[in-house]
Rosetta silent file (secondary structure, phi, psi, omega in degrees, C-alpha in Angstrom):
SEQUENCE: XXXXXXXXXXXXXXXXXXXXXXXXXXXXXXXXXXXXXXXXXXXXXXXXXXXXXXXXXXXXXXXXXXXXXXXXXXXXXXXXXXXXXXX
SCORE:     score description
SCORE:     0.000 S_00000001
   1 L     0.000  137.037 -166.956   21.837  -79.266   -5.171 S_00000001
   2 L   -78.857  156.283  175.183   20.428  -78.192   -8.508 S_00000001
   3 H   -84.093   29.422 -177.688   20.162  -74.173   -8.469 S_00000001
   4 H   -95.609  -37.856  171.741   16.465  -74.420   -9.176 S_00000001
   5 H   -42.335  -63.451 -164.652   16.348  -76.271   -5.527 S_00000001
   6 H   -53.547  -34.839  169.677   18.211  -73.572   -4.504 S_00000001
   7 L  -100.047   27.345  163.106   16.483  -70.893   -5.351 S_00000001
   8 L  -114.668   -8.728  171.747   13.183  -72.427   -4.032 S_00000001
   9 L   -91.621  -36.495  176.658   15.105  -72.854   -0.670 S_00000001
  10 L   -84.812  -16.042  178.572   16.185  -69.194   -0.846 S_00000001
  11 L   -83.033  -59.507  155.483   12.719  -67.935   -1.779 S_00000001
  12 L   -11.725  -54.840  178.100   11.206  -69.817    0.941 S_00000001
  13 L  -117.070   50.449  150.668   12.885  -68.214    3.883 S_00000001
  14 L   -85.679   38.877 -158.535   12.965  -64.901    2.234 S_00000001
  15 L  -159.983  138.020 -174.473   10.187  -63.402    4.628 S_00000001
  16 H   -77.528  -45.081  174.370   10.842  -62.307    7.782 S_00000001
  17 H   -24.354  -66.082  160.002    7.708  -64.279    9.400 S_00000001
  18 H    -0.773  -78.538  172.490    9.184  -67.254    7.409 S_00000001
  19 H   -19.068  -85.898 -159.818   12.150  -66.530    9.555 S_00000001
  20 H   -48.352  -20.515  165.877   11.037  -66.037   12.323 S_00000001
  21 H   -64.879  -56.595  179.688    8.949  -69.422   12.677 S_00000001
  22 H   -60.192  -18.676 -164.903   12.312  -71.496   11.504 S_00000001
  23 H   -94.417  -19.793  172.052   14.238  -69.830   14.148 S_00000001
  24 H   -73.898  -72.072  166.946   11.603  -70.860   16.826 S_00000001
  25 H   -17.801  -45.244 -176.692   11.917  -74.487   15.144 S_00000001
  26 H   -59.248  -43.762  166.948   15.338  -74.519   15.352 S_00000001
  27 H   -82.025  -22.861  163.012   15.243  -75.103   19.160 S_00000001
  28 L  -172.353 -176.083  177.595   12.561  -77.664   19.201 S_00000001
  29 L   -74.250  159.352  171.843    9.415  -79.055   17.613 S_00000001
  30 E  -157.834  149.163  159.048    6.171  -77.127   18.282 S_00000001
  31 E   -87.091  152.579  176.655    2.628  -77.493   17.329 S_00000001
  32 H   -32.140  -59.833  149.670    0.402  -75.174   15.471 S_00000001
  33 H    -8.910  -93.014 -178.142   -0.557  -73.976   18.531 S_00000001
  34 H   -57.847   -1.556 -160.059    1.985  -72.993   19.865 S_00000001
  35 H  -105.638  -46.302 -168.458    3.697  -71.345   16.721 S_00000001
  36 H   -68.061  -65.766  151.752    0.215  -69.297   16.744 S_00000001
  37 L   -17.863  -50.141  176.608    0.951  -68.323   20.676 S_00000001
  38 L   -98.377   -2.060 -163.464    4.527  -66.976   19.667 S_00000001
  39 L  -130.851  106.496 -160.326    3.684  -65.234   16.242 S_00000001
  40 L   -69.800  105.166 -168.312    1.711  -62.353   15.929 S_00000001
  41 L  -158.538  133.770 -161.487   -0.035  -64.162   13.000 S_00000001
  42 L   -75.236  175.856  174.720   -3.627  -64.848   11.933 S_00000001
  43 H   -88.673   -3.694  152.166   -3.985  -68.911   11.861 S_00000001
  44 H   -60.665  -57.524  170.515   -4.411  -68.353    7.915 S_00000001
  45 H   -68.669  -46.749  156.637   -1.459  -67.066    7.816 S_00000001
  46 H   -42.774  -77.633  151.344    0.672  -68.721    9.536 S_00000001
  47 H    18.636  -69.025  164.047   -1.311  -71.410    7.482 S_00000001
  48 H   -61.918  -73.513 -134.601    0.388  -70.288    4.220 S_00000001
  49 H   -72.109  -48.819 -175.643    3.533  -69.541    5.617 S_00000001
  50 H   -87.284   -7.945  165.380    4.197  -73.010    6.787 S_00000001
  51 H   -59.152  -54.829 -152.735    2.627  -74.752    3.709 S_00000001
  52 H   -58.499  -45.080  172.172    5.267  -72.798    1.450 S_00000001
  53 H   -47.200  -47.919  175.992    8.294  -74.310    4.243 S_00000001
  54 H   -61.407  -44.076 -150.868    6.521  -77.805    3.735 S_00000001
  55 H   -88.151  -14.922  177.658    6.672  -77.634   -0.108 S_00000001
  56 L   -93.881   37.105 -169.042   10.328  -76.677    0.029 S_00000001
  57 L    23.269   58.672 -170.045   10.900  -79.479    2.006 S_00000001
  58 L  -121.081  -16.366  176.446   12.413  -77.344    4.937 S_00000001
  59 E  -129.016  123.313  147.057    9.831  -78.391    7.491 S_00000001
  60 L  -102.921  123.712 -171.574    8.290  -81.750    8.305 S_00000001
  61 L   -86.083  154.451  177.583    5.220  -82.621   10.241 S_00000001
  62 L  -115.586  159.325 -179.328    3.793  -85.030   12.996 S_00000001
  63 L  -131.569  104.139  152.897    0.235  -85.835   13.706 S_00000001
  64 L  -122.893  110.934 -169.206   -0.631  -86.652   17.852 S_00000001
  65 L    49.200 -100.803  178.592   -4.195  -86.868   18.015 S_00000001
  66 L  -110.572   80.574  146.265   -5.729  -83.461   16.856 S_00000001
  67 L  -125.757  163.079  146.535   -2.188  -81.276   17.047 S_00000001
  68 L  -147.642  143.307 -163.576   -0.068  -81.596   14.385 S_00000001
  69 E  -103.763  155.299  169.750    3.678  -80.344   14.980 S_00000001
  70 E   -97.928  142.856 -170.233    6.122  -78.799   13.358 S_00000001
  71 L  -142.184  147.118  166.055    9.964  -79.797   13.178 S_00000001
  72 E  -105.037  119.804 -175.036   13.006  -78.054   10.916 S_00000001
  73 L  -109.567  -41.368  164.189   14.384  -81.087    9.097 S_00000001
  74 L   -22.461   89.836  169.979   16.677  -79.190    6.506 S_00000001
  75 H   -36.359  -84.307 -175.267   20.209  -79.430    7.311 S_00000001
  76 H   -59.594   12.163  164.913   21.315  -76.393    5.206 S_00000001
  77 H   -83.568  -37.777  168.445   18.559  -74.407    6.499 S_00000001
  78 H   -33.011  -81.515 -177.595   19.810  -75.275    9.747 S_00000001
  79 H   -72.423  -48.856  179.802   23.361  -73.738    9.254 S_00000001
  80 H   -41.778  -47.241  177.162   21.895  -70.626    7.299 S_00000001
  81 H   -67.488  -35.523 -164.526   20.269  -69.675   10.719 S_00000001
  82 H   -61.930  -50.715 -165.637   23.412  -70.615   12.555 S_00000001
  83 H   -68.177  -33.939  179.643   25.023  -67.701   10.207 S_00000001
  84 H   -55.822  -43.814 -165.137   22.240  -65.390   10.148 S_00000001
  85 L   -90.445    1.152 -179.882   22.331  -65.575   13.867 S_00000001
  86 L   -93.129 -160.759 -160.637   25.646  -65.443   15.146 S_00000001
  87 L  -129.998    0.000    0.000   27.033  -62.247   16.572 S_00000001
């Protein structure tokens, strides 16, 4: 990983919202919906927040009919929450 990657991977989840959306990912896929449901977040925002995770490759989306879900595909993003999160 180049550190230009790197620091577009570290900029990326550098917000706690940010967070807090990957760590709901982390246990399973969810639609927009439902992301909206757990995150006290306007649906602009949230909006933003998960474009910048798409452009950093860290999240990748599904389309089933009109939903379209969210999944954390990013390995090393993956284990940064395992570290952030253990106790």
């Amino acid at each position: 990983m180049t550190l230009s990657k790197a620091a577009v991977l570290l900029k990326a989840i550098a917000n706690i919202k940010r967070l807090e959306i990957l760590l709901y990912l982390s246990h399973d896929e969810l639609s927009v919906g439902d992301l909206e449901q757990k995150l006290d977040l306007t649906q602009s925002a949230l909006s933003q927040h998960l474009a910048v995770l798409r452009e950093a490759e860290i999240v990748q989306t599904r389309r089933y009919r009109q939903k379209i879900f969210y999944r954390l595909e990013n390995p090393l993003i993956k284990k940064i929450l395992k570290l952030l999160t253990k106790d």
